[in-house]
C-alpha positions in Angstrom: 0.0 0.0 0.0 1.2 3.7 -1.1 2.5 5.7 2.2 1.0 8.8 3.6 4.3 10.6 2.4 4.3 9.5 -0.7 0.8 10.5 -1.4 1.6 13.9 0.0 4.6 14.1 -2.3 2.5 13.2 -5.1 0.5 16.1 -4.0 2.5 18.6 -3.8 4.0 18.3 -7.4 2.7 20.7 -10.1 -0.5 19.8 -11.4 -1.0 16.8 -8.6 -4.1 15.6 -9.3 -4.9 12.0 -8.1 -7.8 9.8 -9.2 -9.6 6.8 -8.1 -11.3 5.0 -10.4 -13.5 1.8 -8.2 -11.4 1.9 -5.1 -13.9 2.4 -2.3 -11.2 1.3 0.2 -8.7 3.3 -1.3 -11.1 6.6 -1.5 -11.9 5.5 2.8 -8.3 5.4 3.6 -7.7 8.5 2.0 -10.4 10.1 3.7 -9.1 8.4 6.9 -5.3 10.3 6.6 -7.5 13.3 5.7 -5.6 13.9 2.5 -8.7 14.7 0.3 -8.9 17.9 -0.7 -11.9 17.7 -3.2 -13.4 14.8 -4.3 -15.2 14.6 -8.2 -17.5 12.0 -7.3 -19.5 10.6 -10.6 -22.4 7.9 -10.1 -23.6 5.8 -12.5 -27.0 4.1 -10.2 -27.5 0.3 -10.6 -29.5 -1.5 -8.2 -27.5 -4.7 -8.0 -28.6 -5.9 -4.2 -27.3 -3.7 -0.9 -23.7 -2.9 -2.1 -21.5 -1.0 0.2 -21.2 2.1 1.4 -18.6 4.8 0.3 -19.0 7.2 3.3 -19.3 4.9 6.9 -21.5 5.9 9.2 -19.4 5.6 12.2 -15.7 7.4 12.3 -14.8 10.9 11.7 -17.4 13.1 10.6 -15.3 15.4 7.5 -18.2 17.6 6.3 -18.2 18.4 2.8 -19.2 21.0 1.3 -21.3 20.7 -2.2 -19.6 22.9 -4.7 -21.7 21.7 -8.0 -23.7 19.1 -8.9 -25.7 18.4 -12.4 -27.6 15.6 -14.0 -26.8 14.1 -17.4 -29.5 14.3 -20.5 -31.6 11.0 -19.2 -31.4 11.9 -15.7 
């Protein structure tokens, strides 16, 4: 697993944006070491049983603010 330094290194270089694409327990531990800054979080609903969560219920509570949100064409 990637370090707390190294992500913050990663970070920290020009243009250091870092995506997750499907890693729910990559995008918790990030949260976890609090080195989310913003999050661009796209959906795509498909009721497929329970699932899991992204955001726990229990733990640090991070509060983030909604900057924009829009809804494609079909809804």
């Amino acid at each position: 697993m990637i370090s707390h330094r190294q992500i913050s290194e990663l970070k920290a270089k020009p243009a250091g944006e870092l995506q997750v694409h499907g890693s729910r327990s990559l995008v918790r531990w990030l949260f976890d070491k609090q080195l989310v800054d913003e999050i661009t979080l796209l959906t795509y609903p498909v009721v497929v049983g329970q699932g899991t969560r992204l955001f726990p219920d229990t733990g640090r509570d991070s509060a983030p603010e909604l900057v924009h949100s829009r809804s494609t064409r079909g809804g």
